[in-house]
C-alpha positions as CSV (number, residue, x, y, z in Angstrom):
1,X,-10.8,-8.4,18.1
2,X,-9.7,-5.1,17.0
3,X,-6.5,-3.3,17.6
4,X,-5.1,-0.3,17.3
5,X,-3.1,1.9,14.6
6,X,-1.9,4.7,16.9
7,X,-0.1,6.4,14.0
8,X,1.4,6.4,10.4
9,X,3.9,7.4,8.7
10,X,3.7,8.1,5.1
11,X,6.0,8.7,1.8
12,X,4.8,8.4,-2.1
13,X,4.4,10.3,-4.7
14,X,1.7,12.3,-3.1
15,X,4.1,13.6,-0.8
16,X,5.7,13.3,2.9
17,X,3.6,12.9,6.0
18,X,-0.5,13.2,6.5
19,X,-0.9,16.6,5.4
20,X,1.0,16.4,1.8
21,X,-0.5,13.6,1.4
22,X,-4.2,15.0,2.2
23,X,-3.0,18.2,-0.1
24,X,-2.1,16.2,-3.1
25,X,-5.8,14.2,-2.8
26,X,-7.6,17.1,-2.4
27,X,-6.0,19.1,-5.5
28,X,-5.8,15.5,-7.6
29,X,-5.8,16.9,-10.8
30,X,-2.1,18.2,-10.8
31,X,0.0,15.4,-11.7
32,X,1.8,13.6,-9.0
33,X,3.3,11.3,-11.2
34,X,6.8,11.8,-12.9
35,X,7.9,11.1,-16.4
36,X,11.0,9.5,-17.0
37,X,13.5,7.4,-19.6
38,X,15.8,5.9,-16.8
39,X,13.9,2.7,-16.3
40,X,12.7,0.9,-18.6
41,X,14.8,-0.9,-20.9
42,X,14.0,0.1,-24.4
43,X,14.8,4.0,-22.8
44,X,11.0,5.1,-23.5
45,X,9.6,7.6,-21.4
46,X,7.2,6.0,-18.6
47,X,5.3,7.8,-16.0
48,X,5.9,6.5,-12.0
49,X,4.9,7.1,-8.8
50,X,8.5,8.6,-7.5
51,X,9.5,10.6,-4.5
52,X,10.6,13.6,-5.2
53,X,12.7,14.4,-2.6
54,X,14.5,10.6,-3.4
55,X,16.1,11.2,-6.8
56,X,16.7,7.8,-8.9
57,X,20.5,8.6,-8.0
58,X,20.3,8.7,-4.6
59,X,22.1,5.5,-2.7
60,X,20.0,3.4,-0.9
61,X,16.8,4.9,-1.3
62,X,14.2,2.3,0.1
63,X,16.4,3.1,3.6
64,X,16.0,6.4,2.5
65,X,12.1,5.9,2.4
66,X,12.1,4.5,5.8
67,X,13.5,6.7,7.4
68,X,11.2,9.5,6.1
69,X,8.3,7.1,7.5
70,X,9.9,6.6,11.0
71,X,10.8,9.9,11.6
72,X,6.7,10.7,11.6
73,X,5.8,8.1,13.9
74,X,8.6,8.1,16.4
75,X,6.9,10.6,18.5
76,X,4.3,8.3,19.3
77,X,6.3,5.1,19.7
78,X,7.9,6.8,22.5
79,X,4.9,7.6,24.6
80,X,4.2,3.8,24.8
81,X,7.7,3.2,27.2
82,X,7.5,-0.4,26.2
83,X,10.6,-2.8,26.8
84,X,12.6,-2.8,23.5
85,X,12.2,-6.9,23.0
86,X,8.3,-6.4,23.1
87,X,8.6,-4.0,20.3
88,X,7.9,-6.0,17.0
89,X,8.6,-5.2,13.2
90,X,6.5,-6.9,10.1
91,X,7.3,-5.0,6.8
92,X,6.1,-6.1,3.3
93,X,8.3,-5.3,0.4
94,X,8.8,-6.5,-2.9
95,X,11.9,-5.2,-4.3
96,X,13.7,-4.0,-0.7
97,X,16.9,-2.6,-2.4
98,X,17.3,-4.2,-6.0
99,X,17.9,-1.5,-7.3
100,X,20.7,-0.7,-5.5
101,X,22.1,-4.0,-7.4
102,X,21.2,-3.0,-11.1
103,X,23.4,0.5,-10.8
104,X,26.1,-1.3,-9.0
105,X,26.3,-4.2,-11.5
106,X,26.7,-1.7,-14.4
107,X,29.1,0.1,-12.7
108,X,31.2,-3.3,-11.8
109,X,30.7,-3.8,-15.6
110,X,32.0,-0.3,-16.5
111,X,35.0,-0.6,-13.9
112,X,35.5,-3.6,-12.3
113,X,34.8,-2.4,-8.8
114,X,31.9,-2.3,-6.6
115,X,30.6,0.6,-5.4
116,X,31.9,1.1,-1.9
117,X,28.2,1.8,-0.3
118,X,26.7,-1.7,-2.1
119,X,26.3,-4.5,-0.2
120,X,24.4,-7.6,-1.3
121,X,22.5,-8.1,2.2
122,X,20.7,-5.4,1.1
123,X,18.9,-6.9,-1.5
124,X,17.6,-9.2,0.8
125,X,13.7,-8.9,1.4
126,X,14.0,-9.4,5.0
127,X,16.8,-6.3,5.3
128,X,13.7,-3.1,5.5
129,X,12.6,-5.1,8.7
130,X,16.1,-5.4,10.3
131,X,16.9,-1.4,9.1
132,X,13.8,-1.0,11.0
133,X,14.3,-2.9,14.0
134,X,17.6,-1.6,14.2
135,X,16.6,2.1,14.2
136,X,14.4,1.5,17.1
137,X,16.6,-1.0,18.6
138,X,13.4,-3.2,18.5
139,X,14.1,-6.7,19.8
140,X,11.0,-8.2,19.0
141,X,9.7,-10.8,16.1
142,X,11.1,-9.4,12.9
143,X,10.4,-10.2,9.6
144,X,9.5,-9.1,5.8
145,X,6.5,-10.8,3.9
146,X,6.7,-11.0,0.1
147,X,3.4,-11.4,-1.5
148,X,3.9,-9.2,-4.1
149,X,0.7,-6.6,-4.0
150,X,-0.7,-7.9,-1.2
151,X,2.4,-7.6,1.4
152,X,2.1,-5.0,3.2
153,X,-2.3,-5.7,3.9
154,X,-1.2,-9.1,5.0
155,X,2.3,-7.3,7.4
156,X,-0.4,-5.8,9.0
157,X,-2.9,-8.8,9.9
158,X,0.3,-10.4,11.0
159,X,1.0,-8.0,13.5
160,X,-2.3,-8.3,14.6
161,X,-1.5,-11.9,14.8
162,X,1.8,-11.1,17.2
163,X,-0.2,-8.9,19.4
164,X,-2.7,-11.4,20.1
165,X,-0.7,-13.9,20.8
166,X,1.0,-11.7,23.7
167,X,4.4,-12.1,21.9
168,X,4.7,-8.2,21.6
169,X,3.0,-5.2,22.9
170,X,3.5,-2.9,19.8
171,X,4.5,-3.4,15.9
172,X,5.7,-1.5,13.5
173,X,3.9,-2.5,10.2
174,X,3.5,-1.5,7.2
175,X,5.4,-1.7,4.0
176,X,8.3,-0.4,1.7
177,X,9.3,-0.5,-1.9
178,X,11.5,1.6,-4.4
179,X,11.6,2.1,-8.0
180,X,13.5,-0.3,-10.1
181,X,14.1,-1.4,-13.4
182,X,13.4,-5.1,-12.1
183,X,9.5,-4.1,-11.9
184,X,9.1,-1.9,-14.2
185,X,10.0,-4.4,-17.3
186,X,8.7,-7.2,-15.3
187,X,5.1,-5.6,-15.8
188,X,5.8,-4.7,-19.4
189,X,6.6,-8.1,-20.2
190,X,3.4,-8.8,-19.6
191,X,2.1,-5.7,-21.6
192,X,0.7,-3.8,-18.3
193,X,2.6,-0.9,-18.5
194,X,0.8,2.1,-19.4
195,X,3.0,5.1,-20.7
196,X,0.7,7.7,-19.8
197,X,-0.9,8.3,-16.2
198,X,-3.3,5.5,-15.6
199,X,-7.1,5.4,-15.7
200,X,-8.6,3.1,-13.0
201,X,-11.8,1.5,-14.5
202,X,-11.9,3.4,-17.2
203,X,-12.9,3.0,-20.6
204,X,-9.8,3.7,-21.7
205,X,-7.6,2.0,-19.1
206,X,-4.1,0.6,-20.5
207,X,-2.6,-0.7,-17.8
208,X,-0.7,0.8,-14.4
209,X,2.3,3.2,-13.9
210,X,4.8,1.2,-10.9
211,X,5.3,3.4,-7.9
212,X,7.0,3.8,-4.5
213,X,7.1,4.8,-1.2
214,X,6.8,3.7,2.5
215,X,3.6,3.4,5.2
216,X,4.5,2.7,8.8
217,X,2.0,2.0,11.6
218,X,2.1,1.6,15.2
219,X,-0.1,-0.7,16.0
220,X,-0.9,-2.1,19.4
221,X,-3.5,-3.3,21.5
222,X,-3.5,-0.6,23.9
223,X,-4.9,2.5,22.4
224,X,-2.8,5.7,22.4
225,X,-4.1,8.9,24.0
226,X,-6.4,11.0,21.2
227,X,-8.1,10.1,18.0
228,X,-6.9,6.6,16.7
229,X,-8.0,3.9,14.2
230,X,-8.8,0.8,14.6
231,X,-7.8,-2.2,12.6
232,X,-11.0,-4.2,12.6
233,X,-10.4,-6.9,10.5
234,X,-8.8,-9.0,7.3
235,X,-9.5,-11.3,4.9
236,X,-7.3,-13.4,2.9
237,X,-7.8,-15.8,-0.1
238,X,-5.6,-17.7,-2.8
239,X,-7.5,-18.3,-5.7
240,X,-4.3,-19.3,-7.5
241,X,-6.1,-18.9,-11.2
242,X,-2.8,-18.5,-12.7
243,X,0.7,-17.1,-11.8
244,X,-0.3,-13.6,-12.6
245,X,-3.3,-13.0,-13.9
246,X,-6.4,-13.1,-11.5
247,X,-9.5,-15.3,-11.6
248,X,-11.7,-13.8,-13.9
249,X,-15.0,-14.4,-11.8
250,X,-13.5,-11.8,-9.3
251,X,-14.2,-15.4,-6.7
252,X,-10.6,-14.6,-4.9
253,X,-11.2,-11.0,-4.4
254,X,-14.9,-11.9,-3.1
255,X,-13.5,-14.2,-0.7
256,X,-11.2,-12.2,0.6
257,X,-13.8,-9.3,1.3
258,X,-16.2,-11.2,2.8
259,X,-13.6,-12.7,5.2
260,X,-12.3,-9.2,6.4
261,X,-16.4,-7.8,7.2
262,X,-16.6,-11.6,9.1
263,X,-13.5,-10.8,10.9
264,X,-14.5,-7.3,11.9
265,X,-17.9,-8.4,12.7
266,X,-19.5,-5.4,10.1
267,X,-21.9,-6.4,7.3
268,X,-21.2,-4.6,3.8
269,X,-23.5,-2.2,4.2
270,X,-21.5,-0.5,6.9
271,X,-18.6,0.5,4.7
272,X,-18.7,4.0,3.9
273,X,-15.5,3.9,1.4
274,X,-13.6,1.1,-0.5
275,X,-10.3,2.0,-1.6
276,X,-9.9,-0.9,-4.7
277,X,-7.2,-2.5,-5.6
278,X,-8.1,-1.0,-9.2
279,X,-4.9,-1.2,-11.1
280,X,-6.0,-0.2,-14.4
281,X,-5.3,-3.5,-16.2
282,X,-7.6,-4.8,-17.9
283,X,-8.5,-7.9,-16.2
284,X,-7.9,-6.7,-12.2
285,X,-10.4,-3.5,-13.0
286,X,-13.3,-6.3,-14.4
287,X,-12.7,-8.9,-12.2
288,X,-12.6,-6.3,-9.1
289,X,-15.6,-4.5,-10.4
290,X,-17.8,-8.0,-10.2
291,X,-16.9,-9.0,-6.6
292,X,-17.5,-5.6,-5.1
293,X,-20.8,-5.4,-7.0
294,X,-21.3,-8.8,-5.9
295,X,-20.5,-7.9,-2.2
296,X,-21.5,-4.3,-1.8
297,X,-24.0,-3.7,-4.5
298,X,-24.1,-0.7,-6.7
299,X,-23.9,1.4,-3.6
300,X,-21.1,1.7,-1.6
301,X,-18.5,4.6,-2.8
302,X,-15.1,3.4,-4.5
303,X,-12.0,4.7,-5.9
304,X,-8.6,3.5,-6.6
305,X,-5.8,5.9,-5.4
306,X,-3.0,4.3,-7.9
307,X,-3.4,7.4,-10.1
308,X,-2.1,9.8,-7.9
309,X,0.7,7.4,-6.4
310,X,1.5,4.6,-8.8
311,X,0.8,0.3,-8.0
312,X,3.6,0.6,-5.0
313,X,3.7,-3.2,-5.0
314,X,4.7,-4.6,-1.7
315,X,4.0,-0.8,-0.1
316,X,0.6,-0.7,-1.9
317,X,-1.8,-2.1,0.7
318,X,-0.5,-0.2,3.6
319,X,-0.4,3.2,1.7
320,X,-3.8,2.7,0.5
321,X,-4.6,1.3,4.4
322,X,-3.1,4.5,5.0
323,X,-5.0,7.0,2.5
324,X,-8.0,5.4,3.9
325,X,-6.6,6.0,8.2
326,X,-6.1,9.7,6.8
327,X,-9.1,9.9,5.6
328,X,-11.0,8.3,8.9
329,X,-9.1,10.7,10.9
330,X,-9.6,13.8,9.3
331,X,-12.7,13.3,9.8
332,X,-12.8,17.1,11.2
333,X,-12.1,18.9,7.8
334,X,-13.7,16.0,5.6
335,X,-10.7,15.5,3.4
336,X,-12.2,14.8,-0.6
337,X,-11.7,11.2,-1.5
338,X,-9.5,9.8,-4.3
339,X,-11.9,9.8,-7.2
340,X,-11.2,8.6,-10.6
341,X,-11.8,10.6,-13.7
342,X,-12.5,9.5,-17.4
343,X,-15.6,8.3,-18.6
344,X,-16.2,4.4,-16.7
345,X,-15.8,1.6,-18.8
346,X,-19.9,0.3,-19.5
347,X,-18.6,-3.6,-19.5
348,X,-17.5,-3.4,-15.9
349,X,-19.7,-4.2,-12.5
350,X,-22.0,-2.1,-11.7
351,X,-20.3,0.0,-8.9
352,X,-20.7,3.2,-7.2
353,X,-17.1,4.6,-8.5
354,X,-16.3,8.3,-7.8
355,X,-15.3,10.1,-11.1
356,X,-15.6,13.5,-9.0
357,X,-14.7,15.2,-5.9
358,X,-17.1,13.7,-3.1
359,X,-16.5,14.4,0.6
360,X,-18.2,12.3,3.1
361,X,-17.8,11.4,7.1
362,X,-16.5,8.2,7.4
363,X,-16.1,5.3,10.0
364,X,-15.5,2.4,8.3
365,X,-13.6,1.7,5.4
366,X,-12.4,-1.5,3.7
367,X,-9.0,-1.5,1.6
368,X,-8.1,-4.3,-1.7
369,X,-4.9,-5.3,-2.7
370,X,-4.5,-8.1,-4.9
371,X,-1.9,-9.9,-5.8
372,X,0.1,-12.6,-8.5
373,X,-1.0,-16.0,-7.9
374,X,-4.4,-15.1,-6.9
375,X,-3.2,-13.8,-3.6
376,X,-5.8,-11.8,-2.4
377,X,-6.1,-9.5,0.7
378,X,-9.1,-7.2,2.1
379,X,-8.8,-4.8,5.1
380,X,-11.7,-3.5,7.2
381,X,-10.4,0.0,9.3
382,X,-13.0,1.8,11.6
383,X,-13.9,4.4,14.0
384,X,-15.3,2.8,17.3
385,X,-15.3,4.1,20.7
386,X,-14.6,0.9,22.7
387,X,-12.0,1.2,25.3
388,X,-9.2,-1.8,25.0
C-alpha cells in the first residue's frame, strides 16, 4: 500500500533545500566536495561531502543539520493539524554526534575540563530522533535505526510500518549524520578511502570520500494538497557475506530489489531511474553492477550521486531517496540526472550508467543503499494519481 512523502527537507554538500540541491546536479562538474587535513589521522588531505554553511568547528553540528532540514518542511507539517502524540519520528544515523566527543576529549586532555556545551547523551544514536521530536513536540513512537548505510531507506519503510498500523498519522523520517574522525579512519582502515573526488563505476575507482548532511520527510497516509510522491515500496535483505564487505554475487543487493518492485507491485521495467548505491569501492561497484544487470537488464538508466555529496552513511539512503523525490517532482523543468563521468570500468555488469548529462520525465524510481554485514535495502518512489 503506498503512502505518502508530502515534503523534504534537504542538507549536503550539494547544498540547502530542493533548489540548491537541483542547482548543484544540474551544473555537476563544479566540485561540491571539500578538501581538508582535519580528519584523518595521519593529517593527509581528504576530500568530503561537508556543509558549508556547518564549519568542522561549529558545536553540535548534526543538531545543526536538523534543524536546517526542519525548518523546510515545517510549513507543511502544519497544514496536517494532527494531535501532537499521533506525530511520529524514525531517524537513521550512524555517528549522531561523535564528533562532538573526539574535540571534547582532546580538549579534556589539553585542560582537564569539559567543554561546557558537551554532553555525552548526545552521542547517543537515539538523541537526532528525540532533538526531533522535541522540536515538534511530537509525542509519537520515536526512535533512531543504525544500520550503518542502509538506515535511513529502512527509517523510512519503518514509518511506513507505524502508519499502517494506525499508531500515528504522520512521521518524520529520514536520516542524519555529520563528519567525524570516527568514520573517516574507520573506512581507511579498510583501504576505502579515496583522496581524490570519487569515481562511481569507473575504471579508475579507488574507493569513496565520507559525507554529511540531513533528509527529512513527512510522510503520511493522507496525501497533502499539490504535487506529492509516493513511497511505493521496499525491500530488504541480509546476506551477511562478511562484516563489511558485500556478497560478491551481488545475491543481497538482488534480493533486496526484487522485494521493493514486489512490494510496490511494479515490474523492473517500469523504473525509469535507479539511483545505486555505487560507492566507488571496488567490490560494492561490481557486485552492484551484476544484480541490477541481473534485475533490470542493460536498460534501465543509473547513476550514483555519492560524487557530488559524499557516502553520508546513515543519511545516505534518504538523501539519495530524496535526489530521486526532487527529481520525480520537478518533473516540470526536467532537472538533469546525476550522471557519472570517467571512462566505465569494462569488468563490471553490463548497465545502462549515465556518464553524461541526460534529462528524462520520470515516475518511478528505485533507490540502493547497502550496507556492512550484507544489510541491504531497495526503495521504489513513484508518481500515481490514486486518491488515499
Amino acid at each position: 500500500m503506498p503512502v505518502w512523502l508530502n515534503d523534504l527537507g534537504i542538507v549536503s554538500a550539494l547544498g540547502t533545500g530542493h533548489q540548491q540541491t537541483i542547482d548543484s546536479i544540474n551544473s555537476q562538474h563544479s566540485n561540491t566536495l571539500t578538501a581538508t587535513d582535519e580528519l584523518a589521522f595521519a593529517g593527509r588531505s581528504t576530500y568530503v561531502g561537508m556543509v558549508k554553511t556547518q564549519p568542522l568547528s561549529a558545536m553540535l553540528r548534526t543538531y545543526a543539520l536538523i534543524d536546517d532540514a526542519l525548518a523546510q518542511i515545517k510549513p507543511t507539517l502544519e497544514q496536517f493539524k494532527v494531535a501532537e502524540q499521533r506525530i511520529a519520528v524514525v531517524v537513521g544515523t550512524s555517528t549522531a554526534s561523535i564528533h562532538e566527543g573526539e574535540r571534547s576529549r582532546k580538549q579534556f586532555k589539553q585542560t582537564g575540563q569539559w567543554p561546557r556545551h558537551y554532553s555525552y547523551s548526545d552521542q547517543a544514536l537515539v538523541a537526532p530522533a528525540h532533538y526531533i521530536a522535541k522540536q515538534l513536540h511530537a509525542g509519537g513512537p520515536c526512535y533512531s535505526i543504525s544500520t550503518a548505510c542502509s538506515s535511513s531507506s529502512k527509517a523510512m519503510i519503518s514509518a511506513r510500518a507505524l502508519l499502517l498500523a494506525d499508531l500515528a498519522d504522520v512521521v518524520i523520517c529520514g536520516g542524519v549524520d555529520s563528519l567525524c574522525q570516527l568514520t573517516v579512519n574507520g573506512f581507511d582502515s579498510l583501504s576505502s578511502i579515496s583522496d581524490a573526488v570519487c569515481q562511481p563505476f569507473s575504471l579508475t575507482r579507488s574507493g569513496i570520500n565520507i559525507g554529511e548532511g540531513a533528509a527529512l520527510f513527512v510522510m503520511s497516509k493522507k496525501r497533502n494538497q499539490g504535487q506529492t510522491v509516493a513511497f511505493l515500496g521496499g525491500g530488504e535483505s541480509s546476506d551477511a557475506h562478511h562484516i563489511s564487505a558485500p556478497a560478491p554475487d551481488g545475491s543481497g543487493a538482488e534480493q533486496a530489489m526484487c522485494a521493493a518492485l514486489r512490494d510496490a507491485n511494479i515490474t523492473a521495467d517500469a523504473i525509469d531511474y535507479i539511483n545505486a548505491h555505487g560507492t566507488a569501492t571496488q567490490q560494492n561497484d561490481a557486485m552492484e553492477s551484476l544484480a541490477i544487470n541481473r534485475v533490470f537488464g542493460n536498460n534501465t538508466p543509473v547513476s550514483s550521486s555519492k560524487h557530488l555529496s559524499g557516502h553520508t552513511l546513515g543519511a545516505a539512503g534518504a538523501i539519495e531517496a530524496g535526489i530521486c523525490w526532487l527529481s520525480l517532482i520537478k518533473n516540470d523543468c526536467l532537472a538533469t540526472l546525476p550522471f557519472n563521468s570517467g571512462d566505465k570500468d569494462p569488468s563490471l555488469g553490463e548497465i545502462a550508467l549515465l556518464t553524461s548529462p541526460f534529462i528524462k520525465p520520470l515516475k518511478y524510481c528505485l533507490s540502493n543503499s547497502f550496507a556492512f554485514g550484507g544489510n541491504n535495502v531497495s526503495v521504489v518512489l513513484g508518481l500515481i494519481d490514486e486518491q488515499l
